[in-house]
PDB file with SEQRES, HELIX, SHEET and CRYST1 records, atoms N, CA, C and O in Angstrom:
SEQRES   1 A   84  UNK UNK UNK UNK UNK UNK UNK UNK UNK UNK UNK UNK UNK          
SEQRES   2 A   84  UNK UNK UNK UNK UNK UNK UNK UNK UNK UNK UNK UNK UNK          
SEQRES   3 A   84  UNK UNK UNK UNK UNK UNK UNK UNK UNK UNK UNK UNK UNK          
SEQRES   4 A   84  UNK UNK UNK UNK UNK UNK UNK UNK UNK UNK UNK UNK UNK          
SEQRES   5 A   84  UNK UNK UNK UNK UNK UNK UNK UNK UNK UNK UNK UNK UNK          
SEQRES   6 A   84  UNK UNK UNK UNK UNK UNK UNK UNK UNK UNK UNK UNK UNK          
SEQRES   7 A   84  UNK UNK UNK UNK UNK UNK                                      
HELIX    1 AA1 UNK A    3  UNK A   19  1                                  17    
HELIX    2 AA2 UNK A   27  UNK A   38  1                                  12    
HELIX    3 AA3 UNK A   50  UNK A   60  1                                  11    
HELIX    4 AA4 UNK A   62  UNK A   75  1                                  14    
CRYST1    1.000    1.000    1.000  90.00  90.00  90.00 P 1           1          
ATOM      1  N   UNK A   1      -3.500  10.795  -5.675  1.00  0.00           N  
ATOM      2  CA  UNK A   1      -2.701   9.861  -4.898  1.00  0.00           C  
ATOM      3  C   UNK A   1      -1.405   9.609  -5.652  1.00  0.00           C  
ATOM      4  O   UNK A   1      -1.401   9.601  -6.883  1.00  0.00           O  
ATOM      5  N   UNK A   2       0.048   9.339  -4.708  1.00  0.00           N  
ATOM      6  CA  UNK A   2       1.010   9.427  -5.638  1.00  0.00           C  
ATOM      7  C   UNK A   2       0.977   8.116  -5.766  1.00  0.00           C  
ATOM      8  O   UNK A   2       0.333   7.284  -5.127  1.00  0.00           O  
ATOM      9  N   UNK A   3       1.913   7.964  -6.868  1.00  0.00           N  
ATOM     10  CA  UNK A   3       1.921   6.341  -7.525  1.00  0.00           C  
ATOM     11  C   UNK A   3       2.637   5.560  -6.738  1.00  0.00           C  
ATOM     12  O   UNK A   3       2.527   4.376  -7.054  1.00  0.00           O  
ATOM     13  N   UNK A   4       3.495   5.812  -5.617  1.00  0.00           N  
ATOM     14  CA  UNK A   4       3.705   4.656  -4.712  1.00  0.00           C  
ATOM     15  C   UNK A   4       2.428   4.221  -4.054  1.00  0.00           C  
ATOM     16  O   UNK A   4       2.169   3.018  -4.038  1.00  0.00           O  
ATOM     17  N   UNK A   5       1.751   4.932  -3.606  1.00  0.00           N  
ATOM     18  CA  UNK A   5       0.780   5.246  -2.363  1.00  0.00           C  
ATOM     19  C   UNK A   5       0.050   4.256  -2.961  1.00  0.00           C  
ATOM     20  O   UNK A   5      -0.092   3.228  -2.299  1.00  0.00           O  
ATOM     21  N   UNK A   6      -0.613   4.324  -4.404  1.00  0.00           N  
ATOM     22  CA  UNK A   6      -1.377   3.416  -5.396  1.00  0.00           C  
ATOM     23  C   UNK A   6      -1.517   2.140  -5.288  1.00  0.00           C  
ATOM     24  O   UNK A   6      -2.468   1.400  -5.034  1.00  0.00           O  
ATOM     25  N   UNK A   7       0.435   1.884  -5.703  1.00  0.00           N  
ATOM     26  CA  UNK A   7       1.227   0.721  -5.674  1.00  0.00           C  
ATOM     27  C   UNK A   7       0.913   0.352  -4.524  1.00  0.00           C  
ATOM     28  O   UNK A   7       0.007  -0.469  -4.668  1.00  0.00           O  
ATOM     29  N   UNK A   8       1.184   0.510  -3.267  1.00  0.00           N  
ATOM     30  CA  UNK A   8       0.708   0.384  -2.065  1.00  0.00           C  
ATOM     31  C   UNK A   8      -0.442  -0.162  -1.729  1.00  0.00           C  
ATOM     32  O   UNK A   8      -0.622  -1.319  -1.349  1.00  0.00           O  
ATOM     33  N   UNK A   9      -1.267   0.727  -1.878  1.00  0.00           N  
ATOM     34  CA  UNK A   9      -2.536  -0.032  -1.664  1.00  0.00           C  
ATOM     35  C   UNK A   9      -3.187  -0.934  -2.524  1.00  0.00           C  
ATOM     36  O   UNK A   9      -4.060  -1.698  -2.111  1.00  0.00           O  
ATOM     37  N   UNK A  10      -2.766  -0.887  -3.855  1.00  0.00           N  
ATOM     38  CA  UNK A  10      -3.026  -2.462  -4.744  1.00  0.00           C  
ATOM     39  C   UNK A  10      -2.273  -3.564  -3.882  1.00  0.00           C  
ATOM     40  O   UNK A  10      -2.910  -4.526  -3.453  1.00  0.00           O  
ATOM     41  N   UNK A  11      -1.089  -3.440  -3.662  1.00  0.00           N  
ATOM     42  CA  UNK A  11      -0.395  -4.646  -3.126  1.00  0.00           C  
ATOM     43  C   UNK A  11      -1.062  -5.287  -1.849  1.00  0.00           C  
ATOM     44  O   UNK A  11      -1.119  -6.503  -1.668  1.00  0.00           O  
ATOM     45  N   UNK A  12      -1.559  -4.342  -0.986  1.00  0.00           N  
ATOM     46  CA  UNK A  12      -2.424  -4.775   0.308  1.00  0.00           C  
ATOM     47  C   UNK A  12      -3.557  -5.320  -0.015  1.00  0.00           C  
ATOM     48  O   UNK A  12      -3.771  -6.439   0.450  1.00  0.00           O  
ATOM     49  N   UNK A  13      -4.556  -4.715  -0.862  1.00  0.00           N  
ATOM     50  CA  UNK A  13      -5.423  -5.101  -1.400  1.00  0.00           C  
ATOM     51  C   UNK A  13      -5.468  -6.666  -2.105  1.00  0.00           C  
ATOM     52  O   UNK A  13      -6.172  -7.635  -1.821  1.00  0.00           O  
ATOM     53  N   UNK A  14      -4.827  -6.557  -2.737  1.00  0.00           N  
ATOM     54  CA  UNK A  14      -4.460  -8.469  -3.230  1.00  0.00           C  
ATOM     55  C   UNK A  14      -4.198  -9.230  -2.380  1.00  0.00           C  
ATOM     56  O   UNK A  14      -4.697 -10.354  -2.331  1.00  0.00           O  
ATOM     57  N   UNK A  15      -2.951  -8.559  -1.118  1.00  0.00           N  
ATOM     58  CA  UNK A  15      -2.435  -9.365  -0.226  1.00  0.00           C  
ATOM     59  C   UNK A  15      -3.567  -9.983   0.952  1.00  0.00           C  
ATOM     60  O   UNK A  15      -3.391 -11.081   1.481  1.00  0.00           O  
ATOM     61  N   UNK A  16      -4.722  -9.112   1.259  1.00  0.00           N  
ATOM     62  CA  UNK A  16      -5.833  -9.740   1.684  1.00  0.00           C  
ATOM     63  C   UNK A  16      -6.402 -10.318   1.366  1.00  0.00           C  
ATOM     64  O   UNK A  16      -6.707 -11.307   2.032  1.00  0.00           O  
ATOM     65  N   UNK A  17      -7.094 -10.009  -0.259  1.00  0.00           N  
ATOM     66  CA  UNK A  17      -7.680 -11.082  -0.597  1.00  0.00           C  
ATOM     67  C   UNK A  17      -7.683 -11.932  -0.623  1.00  0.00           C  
ATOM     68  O   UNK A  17      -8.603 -12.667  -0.262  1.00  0.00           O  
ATOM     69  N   UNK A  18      -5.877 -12.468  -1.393  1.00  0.00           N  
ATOM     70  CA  UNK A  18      -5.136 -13.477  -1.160  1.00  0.00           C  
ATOM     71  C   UNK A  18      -5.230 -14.240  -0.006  1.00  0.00           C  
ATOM     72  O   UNK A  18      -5.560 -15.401  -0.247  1.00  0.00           O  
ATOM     73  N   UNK A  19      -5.088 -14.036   0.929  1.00  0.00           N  
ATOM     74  CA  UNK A  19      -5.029 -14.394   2.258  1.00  0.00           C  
ATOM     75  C   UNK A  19      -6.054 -14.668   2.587  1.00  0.00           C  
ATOM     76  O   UNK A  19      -6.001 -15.756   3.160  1.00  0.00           O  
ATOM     77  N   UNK A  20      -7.289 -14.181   2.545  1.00  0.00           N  
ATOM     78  CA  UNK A  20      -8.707 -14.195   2.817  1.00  0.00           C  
ATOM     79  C   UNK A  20      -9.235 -15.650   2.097  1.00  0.00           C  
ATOM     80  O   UNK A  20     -10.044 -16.395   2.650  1.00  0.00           O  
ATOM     81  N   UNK A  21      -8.755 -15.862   1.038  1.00  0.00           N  
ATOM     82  CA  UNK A  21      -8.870 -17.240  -0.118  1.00  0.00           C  
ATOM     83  C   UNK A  21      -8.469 -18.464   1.362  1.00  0.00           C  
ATOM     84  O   UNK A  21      -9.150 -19.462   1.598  1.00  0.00           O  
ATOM     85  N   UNK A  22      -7.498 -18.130   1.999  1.00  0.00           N  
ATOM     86  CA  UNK A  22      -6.902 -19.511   2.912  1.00  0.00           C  
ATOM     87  C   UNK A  22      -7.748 -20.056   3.043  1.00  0.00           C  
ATOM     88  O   UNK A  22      -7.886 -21.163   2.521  1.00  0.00           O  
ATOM     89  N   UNK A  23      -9.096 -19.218   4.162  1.00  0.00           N  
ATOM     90  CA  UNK A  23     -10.246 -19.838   4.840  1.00  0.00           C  
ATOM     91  C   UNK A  23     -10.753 -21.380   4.416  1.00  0.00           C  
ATOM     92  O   UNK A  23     -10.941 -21.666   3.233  1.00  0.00           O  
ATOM     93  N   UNK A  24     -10.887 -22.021   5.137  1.00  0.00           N  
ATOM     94  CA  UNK A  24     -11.105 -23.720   4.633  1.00  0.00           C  
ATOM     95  C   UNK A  24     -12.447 -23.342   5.071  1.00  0.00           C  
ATOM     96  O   UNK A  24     -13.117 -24.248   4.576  1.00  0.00           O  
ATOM     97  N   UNK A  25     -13.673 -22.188   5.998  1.00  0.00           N  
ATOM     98  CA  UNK A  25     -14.682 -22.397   5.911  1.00  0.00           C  
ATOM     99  C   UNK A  25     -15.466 -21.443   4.837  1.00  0.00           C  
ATOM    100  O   UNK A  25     -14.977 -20.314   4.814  1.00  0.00           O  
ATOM    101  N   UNK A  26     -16.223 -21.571   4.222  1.00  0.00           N  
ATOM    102  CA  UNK A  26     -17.216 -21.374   2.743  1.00  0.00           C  
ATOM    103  C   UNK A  26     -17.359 -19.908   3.775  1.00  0.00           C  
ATOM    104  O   UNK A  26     -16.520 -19.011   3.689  1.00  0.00           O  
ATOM    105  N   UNK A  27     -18.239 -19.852   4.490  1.00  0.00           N  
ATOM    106  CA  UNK A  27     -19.128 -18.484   4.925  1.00  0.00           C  
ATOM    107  C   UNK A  27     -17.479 -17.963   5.380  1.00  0.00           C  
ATOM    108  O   UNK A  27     -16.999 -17.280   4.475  1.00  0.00           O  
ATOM    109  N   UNK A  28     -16.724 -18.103   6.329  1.00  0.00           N  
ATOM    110  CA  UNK A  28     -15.658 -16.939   6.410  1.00  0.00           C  
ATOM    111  C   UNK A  28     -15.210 -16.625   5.179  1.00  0.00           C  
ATOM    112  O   UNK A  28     -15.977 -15.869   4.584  1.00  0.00           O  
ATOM    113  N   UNK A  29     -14.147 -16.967   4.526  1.00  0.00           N  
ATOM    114  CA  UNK A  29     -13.840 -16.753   3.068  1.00  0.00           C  
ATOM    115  C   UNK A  29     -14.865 -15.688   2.525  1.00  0.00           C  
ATOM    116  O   UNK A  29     -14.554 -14.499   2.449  1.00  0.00           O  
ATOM    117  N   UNK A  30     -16.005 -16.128   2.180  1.00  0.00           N  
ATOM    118  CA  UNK A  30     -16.444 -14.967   1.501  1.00  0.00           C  
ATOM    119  C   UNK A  30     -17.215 -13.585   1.712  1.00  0.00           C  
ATOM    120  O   UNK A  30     -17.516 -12.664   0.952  1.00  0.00           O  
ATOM    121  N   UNK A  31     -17.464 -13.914   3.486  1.00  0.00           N  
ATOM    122  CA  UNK A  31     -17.514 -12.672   4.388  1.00  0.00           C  
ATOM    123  C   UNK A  31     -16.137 -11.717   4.313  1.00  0.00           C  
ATOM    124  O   UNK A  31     -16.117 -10.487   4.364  1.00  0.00           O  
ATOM    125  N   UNK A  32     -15.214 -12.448   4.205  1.00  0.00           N  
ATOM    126  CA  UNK A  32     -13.725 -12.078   4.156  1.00  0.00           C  
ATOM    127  C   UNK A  32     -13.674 -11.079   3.154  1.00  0.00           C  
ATOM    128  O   UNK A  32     -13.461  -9.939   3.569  1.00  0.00           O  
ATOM    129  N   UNK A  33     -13.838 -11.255   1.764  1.00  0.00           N  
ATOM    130  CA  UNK A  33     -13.671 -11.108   0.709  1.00  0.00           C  
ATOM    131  C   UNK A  33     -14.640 -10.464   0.347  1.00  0.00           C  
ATOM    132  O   UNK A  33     -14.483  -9.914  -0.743  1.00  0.00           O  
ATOM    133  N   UNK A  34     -15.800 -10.276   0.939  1.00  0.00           N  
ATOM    134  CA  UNK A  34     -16.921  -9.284   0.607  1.00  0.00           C  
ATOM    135  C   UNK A  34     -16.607  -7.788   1.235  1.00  0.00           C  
ATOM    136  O   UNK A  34     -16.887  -6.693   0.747  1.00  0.00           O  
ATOM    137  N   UNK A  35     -15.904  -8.110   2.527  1.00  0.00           N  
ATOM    138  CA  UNK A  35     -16.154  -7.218   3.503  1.00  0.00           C  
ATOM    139  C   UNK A  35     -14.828  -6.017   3.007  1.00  0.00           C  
ATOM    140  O   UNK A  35     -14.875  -4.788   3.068  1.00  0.00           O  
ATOM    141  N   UNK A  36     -13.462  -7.099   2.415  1.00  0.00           N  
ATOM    142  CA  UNK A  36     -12.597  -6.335   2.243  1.00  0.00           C  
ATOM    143  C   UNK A  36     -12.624  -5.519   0.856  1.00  0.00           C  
ATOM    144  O   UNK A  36     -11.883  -4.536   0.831  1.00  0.00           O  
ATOM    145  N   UNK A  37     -13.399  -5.800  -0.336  1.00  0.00           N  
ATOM    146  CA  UNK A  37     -13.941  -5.407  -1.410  1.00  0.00           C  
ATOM    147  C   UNK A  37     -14.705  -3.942  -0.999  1.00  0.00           C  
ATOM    148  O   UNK A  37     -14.280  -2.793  -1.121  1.00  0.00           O  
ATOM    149  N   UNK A  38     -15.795  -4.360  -0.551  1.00  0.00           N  
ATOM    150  CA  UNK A  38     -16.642  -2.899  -0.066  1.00  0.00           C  
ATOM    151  C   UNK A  38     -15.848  -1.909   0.437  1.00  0.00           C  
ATOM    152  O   UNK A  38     -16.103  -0.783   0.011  1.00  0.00           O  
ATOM    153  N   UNK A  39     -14.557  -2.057   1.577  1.00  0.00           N  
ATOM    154  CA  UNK A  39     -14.055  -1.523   2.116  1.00  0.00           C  
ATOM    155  C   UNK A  39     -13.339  -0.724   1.337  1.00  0.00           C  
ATOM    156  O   UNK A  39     -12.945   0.367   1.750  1.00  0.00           O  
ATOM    157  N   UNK A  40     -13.124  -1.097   0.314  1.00  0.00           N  
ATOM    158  CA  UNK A  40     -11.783  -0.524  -0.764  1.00  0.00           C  
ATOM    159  C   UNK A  40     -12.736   0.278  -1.687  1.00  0.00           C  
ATOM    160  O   UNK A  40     -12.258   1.219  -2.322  1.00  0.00           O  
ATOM    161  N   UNK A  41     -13.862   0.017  -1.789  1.00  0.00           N  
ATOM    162  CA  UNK A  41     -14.320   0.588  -2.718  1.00  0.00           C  
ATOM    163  C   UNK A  41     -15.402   1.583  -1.358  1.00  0.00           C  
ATOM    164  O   UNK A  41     -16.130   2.112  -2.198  1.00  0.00           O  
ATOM    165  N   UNK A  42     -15.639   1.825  -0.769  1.00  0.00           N  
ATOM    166  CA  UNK A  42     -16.059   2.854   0.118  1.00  0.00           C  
ATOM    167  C   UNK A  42     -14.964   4.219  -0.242  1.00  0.00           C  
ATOM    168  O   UNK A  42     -15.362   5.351  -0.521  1.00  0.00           O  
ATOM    169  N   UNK A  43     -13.852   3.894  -0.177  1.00  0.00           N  
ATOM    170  CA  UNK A  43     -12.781   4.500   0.473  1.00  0.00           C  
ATOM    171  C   UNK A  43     -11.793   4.861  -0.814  1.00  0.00           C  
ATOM    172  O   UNK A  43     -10.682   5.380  -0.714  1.00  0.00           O  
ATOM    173  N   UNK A  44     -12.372   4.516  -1.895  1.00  0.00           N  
ATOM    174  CA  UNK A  44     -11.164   5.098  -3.423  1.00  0.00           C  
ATOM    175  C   UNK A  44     -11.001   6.282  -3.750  1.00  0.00           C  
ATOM    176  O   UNK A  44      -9.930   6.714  -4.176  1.00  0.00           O  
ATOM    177  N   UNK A  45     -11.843   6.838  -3.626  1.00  0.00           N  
ATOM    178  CA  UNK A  45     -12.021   8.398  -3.843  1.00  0.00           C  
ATOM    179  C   UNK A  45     -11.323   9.475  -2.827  1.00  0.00           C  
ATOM    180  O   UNK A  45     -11.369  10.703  -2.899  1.00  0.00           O  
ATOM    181  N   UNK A  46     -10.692   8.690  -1.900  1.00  0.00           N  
ATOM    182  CA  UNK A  46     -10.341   9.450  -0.103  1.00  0.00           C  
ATOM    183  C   UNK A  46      -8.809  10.580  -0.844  1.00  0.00           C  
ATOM    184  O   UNK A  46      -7.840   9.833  -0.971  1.00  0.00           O  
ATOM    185  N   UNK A  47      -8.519  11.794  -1.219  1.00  0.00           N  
ATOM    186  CA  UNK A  47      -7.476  12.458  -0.872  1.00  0.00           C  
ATOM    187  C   UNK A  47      -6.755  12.714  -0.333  1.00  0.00           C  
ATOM    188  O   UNK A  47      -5.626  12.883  -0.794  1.00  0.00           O  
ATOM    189  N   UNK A  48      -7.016  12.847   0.742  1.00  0.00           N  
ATOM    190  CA  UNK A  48      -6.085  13.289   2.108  1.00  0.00           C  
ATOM    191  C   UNK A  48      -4.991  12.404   2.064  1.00  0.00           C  
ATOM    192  O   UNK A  48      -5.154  11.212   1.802  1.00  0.00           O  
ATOM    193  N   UNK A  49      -4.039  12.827   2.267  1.00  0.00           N  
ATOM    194  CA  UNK A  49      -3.041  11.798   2.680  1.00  0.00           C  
ATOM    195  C   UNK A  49      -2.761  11.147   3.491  1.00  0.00           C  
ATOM    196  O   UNK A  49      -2.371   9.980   3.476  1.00  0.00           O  
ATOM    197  N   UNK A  50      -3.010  12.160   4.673  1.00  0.00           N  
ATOM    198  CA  UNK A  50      -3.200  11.093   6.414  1.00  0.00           C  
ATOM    199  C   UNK A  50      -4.022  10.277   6.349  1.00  0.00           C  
ATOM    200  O   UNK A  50      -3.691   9.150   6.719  1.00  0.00           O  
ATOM    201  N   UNK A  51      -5.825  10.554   5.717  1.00  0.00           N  
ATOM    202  CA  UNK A  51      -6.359   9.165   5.882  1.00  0.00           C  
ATOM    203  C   UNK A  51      -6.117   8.382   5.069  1.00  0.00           C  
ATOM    204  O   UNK A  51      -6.960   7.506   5.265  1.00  0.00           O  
ATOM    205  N   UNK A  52      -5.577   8.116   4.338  1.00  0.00           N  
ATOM    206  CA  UNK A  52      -4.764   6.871   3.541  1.00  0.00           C  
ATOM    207  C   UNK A  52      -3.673   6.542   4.238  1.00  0.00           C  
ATOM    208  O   UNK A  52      -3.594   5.314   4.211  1.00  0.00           O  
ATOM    209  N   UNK A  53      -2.848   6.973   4.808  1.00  0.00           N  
ATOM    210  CA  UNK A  53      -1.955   6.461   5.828  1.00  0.00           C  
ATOM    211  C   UNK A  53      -2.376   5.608   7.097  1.00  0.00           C  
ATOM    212  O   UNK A  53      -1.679   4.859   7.783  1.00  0.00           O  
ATOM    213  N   UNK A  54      -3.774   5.951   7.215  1.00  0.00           N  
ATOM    214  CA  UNK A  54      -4.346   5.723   8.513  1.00  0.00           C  
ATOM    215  C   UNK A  54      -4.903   4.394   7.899  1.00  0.00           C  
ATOM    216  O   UNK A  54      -4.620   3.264   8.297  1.00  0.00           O  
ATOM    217  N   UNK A  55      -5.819   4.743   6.770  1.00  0.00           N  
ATOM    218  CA  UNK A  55      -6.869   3.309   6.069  1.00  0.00           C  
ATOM    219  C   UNK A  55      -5.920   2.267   6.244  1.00  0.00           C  
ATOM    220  O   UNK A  55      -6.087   1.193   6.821  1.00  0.00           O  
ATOM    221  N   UNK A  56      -4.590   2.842   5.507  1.00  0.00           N  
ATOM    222  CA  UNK A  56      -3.242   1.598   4.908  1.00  0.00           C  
ATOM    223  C   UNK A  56      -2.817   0.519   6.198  1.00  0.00           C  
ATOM    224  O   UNK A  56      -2.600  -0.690   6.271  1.00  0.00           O  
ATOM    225  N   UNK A  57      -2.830   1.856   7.314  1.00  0.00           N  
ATOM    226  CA  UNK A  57      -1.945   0.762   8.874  1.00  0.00           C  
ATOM    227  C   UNK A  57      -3.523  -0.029   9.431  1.00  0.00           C  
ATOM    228  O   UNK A  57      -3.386  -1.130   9.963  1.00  0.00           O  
ATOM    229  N   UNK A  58      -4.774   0.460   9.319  1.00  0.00           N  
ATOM    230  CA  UNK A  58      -5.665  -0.721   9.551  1.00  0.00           C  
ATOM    231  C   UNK A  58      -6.075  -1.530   8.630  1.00  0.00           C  
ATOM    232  O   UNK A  58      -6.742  -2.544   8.837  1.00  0.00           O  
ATOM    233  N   UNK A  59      -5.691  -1.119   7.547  1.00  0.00           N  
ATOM    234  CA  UNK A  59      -5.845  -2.348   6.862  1.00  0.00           C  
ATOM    235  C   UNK A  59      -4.647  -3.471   6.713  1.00  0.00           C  
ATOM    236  O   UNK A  59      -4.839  -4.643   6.390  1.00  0.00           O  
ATOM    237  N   UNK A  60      -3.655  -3.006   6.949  1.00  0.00           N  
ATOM    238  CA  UNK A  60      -2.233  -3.852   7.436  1.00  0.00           C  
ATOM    239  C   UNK A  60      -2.381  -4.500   8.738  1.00  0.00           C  
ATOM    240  O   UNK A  60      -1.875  -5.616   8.848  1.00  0.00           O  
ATOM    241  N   UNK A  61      -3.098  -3.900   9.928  1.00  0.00           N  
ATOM    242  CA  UNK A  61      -3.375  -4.432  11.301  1.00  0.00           C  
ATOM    243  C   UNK A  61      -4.563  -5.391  10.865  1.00  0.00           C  
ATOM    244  O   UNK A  61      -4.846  -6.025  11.882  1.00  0.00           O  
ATOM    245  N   UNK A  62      -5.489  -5.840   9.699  1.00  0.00           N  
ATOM    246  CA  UNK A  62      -6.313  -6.263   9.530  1.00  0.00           C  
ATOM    247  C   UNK A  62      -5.919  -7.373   8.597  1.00  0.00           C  
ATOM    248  O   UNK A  62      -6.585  -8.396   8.439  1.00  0.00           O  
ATOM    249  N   UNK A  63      -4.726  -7.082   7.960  1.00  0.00           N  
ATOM    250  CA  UNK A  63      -4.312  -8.660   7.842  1.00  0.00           C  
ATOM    251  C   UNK A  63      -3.419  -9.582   8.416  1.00  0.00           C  
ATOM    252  O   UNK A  63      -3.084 -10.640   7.884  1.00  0.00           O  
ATOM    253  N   UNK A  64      -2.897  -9.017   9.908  1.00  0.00           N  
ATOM    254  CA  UNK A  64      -2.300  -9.572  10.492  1.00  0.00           C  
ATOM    255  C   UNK A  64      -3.399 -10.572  10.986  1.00  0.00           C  
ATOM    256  O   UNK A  64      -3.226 -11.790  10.939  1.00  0.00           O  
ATOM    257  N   UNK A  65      -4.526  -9.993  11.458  1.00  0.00           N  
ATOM    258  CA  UNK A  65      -5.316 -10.696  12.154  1.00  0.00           C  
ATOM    259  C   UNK A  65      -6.093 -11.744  11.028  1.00  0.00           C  
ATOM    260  O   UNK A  65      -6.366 -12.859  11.474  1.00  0.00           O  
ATOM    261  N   UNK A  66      -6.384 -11.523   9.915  1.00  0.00           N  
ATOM    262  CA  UNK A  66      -6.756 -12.259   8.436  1.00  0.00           C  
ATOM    263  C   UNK A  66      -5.683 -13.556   8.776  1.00  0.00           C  
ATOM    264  O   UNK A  66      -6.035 -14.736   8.805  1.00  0.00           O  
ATOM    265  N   UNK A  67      -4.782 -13.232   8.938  1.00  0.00           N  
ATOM    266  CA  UNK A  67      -3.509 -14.237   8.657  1.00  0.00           C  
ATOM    267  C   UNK A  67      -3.067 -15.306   9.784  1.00  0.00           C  
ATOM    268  O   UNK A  67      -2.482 -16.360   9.540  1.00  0.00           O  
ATOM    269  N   UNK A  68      -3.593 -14.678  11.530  1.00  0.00           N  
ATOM    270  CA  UNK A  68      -3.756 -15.607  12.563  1.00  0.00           C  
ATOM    271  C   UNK A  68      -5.005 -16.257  12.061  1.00  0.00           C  
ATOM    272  O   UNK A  68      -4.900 -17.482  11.990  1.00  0.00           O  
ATOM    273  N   UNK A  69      -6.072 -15.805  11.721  1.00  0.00           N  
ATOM    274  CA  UNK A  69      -7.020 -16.641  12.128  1.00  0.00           C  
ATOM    275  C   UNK A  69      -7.177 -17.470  11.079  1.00  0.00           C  
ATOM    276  O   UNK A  69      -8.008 -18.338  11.348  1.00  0.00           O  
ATOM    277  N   UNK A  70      -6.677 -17.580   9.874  1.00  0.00           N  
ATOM    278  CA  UNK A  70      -6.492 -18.691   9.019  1.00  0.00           C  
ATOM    279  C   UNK A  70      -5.633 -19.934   9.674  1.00  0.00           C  
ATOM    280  O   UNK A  70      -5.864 -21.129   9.488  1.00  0.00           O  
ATOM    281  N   UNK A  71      -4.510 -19.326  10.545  1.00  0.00           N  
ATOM    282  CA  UNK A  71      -3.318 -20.251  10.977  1.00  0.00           C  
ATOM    283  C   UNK A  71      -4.053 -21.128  11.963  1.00  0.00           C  
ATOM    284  O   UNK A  71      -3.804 -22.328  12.085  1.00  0.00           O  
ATOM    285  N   UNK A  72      -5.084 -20.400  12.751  1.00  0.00           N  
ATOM    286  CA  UNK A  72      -5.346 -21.011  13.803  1.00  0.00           C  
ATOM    287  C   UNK A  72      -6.894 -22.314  13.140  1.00  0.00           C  
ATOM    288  O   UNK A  72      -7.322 -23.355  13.639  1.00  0.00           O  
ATOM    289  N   UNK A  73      -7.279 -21.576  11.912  1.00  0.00           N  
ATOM    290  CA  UNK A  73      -8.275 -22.532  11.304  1.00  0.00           C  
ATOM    291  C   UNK A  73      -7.159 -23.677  10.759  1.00  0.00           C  
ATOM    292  O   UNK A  73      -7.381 -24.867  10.984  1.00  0.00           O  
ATOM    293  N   UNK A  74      -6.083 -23.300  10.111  1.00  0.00           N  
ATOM    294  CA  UNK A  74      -5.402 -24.349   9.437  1.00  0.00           C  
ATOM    295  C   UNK A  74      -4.619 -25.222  10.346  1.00  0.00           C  
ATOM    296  O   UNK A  74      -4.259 -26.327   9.940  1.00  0.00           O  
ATOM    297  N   UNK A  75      -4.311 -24.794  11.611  1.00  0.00           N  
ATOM    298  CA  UNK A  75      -3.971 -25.580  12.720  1.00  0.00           C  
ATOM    299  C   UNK A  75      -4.707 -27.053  13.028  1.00  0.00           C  
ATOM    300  O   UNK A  75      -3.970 -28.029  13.165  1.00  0.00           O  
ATOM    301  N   UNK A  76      -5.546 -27.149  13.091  1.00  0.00           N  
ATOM    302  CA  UNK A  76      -6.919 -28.094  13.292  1.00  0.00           C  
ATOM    303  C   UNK A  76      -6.246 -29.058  12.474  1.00  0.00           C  
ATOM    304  O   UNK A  76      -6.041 -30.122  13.058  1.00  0.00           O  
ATOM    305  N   UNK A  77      -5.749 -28.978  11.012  1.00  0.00           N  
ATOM    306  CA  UNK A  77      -5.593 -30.052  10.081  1.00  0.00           C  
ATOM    307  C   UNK A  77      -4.352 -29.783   9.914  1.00  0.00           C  
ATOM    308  O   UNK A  77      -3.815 -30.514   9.081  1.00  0.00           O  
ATOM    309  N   UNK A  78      -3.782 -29.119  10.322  1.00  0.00           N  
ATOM    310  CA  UNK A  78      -1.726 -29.429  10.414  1.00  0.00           C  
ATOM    311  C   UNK A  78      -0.895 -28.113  11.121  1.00  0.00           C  
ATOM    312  O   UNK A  78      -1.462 -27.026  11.234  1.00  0.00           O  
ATOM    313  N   UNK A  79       0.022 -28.253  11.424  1.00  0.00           N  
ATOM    314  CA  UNK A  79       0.596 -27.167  11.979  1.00  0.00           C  
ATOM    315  C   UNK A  79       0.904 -25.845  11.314  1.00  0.00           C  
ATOM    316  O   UNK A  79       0.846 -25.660  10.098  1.00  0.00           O  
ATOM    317  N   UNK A  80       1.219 -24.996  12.168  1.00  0.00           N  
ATOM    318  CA  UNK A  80       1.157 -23.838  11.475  1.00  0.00           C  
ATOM    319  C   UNK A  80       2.806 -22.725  11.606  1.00  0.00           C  
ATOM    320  O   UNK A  80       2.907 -21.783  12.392  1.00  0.00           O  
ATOM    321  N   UNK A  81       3.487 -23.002  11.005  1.00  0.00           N  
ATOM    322  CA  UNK A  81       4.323 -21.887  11.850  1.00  0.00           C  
ATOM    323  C   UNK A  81       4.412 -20.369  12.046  1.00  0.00           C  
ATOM    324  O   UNK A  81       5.428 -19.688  12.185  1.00  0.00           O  
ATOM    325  N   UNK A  82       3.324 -20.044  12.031  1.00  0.00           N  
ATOM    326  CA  UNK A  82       3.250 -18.863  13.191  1.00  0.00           C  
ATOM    327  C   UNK A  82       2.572 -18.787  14.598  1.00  0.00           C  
ATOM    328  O   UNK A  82       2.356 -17.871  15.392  1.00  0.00           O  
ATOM    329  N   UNK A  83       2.309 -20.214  14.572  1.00  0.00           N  
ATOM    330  CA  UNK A  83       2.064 -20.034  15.747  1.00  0.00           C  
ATOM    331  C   UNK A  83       2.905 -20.710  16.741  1.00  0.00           C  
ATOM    332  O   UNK A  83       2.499 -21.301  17.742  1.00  0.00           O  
ATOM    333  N   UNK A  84       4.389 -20.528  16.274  1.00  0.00           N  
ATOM    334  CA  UNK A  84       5.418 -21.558  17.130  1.00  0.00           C  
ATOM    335  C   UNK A  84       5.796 -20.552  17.702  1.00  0.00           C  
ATOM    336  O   UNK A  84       6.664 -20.626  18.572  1.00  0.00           O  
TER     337      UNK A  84                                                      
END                                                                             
């Protein structure tokens, strides 16, 4: 894997986790964080370049949705702006 590609997917990788931490409920959070762990580690060994291109945009489409559904949990107890 070239060393952007690396860089790349460390940065996503944190950036979920990160994000995954928001959860104000105990069981999401660490379903979150279990699920995205395994996932990365299923998938380290992958060569190809397309499917790392492919893993990278669902796992990018997978923290968009990580990132509504925190907004919409953190909504409940204050506003959110993404969801304006």
């Amino acid at each position: 894997m070239a060393a952007s590609s690396r860089a790349q997917v460390l940065r996503l990788y944190r950036a979920l986790l990160r994000e995954s931490q928001r959860f104000s409920s105990y069981n999401y959070r660490t379903y979150a964080i279990r699920r995205i762990r395994d996932a990365f580690r299923e998938n380290k060994n992958i060569a190809d370049s397309e499917k790392i291109e492919e893993l990278l945009n669902k796992a990018k489409a997978n923290l968009e949705v990580i990132q509504r559904q925190v907004c919409l949990f953190l909504s409940f107890y204050r506003s959110c702006p993404l969801l304006i």
